[in-house]
C-alpha positions in Angstrom: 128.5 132.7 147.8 126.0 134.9 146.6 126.2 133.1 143.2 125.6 129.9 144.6 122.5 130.9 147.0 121.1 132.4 143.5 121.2 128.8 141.6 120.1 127.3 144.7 116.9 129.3 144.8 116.1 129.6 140.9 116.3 125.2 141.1 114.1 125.4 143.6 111.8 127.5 142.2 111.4 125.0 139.1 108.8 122.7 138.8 109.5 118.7 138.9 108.6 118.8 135.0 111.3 121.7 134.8 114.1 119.9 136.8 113.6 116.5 134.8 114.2 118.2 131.6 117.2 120.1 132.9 118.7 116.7 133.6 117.3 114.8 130.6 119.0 118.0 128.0 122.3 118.1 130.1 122.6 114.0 130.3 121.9 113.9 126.4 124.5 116.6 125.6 126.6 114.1 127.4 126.0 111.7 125.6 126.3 113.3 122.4 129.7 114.6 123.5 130.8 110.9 124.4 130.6 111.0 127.7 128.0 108.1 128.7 129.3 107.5 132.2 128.4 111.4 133.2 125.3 111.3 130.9 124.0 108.2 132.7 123.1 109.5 136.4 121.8 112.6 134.3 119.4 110.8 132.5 118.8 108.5 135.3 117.7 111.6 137.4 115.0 112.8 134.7 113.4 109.1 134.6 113.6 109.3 138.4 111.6 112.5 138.8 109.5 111.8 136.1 108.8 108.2 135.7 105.9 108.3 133.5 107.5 110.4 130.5 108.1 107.7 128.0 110.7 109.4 126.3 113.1 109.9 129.4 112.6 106.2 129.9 113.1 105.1 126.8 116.0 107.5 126.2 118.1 105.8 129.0 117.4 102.0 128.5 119.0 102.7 125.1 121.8 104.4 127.1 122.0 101.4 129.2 122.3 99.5 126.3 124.8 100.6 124.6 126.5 101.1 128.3 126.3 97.3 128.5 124.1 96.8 130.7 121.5 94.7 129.8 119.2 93.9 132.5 118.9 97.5 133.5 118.0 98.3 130.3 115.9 95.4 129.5 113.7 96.0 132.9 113.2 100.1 131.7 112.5 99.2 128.2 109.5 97.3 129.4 108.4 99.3 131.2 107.8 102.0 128.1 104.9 100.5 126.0 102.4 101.0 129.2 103.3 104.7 129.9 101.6 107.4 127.6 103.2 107.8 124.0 105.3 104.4 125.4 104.0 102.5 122.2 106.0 104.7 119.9 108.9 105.0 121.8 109.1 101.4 121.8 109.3 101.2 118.5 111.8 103.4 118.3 114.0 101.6 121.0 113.4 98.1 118.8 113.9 99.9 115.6 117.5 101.2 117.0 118.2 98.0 118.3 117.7 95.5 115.2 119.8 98.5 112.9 122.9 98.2 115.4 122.4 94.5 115.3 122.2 94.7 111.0 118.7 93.5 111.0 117.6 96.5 108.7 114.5 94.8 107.8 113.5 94.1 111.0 114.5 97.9 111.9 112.6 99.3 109.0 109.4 97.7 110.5 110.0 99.1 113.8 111.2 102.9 113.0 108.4 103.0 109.9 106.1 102.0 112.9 107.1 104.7 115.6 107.5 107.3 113.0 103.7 107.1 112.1 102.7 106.8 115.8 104.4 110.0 116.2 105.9 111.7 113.8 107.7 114.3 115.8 109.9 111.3 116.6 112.8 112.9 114.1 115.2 110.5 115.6 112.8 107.8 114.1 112.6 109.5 110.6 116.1 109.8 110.2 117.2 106.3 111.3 114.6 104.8 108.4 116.4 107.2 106.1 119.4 105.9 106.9 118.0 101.8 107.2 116.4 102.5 103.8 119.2 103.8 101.9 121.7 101.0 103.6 119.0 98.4 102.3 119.4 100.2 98.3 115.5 101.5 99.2 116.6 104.8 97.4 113.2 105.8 96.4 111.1 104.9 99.8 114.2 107.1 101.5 113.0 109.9 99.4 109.3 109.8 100.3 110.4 109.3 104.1 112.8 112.5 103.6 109.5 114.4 102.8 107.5 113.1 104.9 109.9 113.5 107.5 109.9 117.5 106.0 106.4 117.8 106.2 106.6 117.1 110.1 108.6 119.7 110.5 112.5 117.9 110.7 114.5 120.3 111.8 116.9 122.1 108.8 120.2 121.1 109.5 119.0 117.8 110.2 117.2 117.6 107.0 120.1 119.5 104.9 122.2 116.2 105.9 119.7 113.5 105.2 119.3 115.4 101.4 122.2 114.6 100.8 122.6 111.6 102.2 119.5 110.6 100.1 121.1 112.6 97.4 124.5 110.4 97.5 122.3 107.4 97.5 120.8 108.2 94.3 123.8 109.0 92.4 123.0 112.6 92.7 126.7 113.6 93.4 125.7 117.2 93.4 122.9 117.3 95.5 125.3 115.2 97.9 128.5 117.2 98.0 125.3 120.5 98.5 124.9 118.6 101.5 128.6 118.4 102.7 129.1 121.8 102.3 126.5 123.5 103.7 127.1 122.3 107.4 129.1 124.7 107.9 132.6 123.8 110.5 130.6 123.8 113.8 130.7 120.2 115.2 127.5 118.1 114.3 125.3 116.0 116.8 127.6 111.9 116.2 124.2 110.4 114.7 124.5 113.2 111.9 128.1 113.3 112.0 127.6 109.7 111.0 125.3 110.2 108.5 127.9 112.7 106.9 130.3 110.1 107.3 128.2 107.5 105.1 127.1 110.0 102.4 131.1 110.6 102.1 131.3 106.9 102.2 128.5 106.4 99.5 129.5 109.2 96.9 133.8 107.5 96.9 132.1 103.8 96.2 133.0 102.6 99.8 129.6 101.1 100.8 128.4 97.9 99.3 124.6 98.6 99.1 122.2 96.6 99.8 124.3 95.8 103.0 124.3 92.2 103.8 122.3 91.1 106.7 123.2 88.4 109.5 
């Protein structure tokens, strides 16, 4: 009882900037652990409490998305470009949406664009990694991996995108580097993914450049 009261009073102590990004962290951890129908009233609670913070918003029309549903995501997503730092999140949304769709050109355009508006946007970074390497763009991957660095990507993040790059370039060293260095904890799925396709890339699986519709 005396637990509970405790909890009660230190979330009501926290600030409505504090609560939002208690439920914005949990309902992405949710997600990332593949549980989008918990993560959604998570992330639906940050946006809630505070509806001008472009990236909550953002965040969860691309889980509605991906949820399937398309008019509650279409109706947030326009909503992004007129809240502050909305233009680059945009992007970002439009970017993720052409590269599930296999418009990589397209995608390119749009995560190139949101990367520059902000480039603490890592999420942007890596997806044009990725989009560059899947369009055989093995030298403009490279440049976005530094650049990428130079804004400060975090290290684990960037250790897998090396070698992802690295696979891409017929660097099979620099690739298996990559592999090995994770380590055995479980990764975030985008960068389990992109372990996944530098795997993919140094056995000859991928056809590259990948077709587009």
């Amino acid at each position: 009882m005396e637990s509970a009261l405790t909890a009660d009073s230190t979330l009501a102590s926290l600030t409505r900037a504090d609560r939002a990004q208690l439920h914005f962290n949990y309902g992405v951890a949710l997600r990332q652990a593949g549980h989008m129908e918990d993560a959604l009233p998570e992330l639906e609670a940050a946006a809630r409490i505070d509806s001008t913070n472009a990236h909550y918003v953002r965040t969860l029309g691309d889980a509605e998305l991906v949820a399937g549903r398309t008019r509650e995501a279409d109706s947030l997503l326009a909503r992004v470009p007129r809240l502050v730092g909305g233009e680059a999140e945009s992007d970002l949304s439009e970017g993720f949406r052409a590269a599930r769709s296999g418009h990589l050109a397209q995608a390119e355009r749009s995560l190139l664009a949101a990367a520059l508006a902000n480039d603490r946007l890592f999420g942007a970074w890596g997806a044009l990694i990725m989009v560059q390497v899947l369009r055989n763009e093995n030298a403009d991957a490279e440049r976005t991996l530094h650049r990428a660095a130079d804004a400060g990507m975090p290290r684990l993040s960037l250790a897998i995108y090396d070698g992802l790059v690295g696979a891409a370039r017929g660097d099979r060293f620099r690739a298996e580097r990559s592999l090995a260095g994770r380590g055995t904890a479980p990764l975030d799925p985008d960068l389990a993914r992109r372990s996944a396709l530098t795997r993919a890339i140094v056995r000859g699986e991928v056809r590259r450049p990948l077709p587009e519709p």
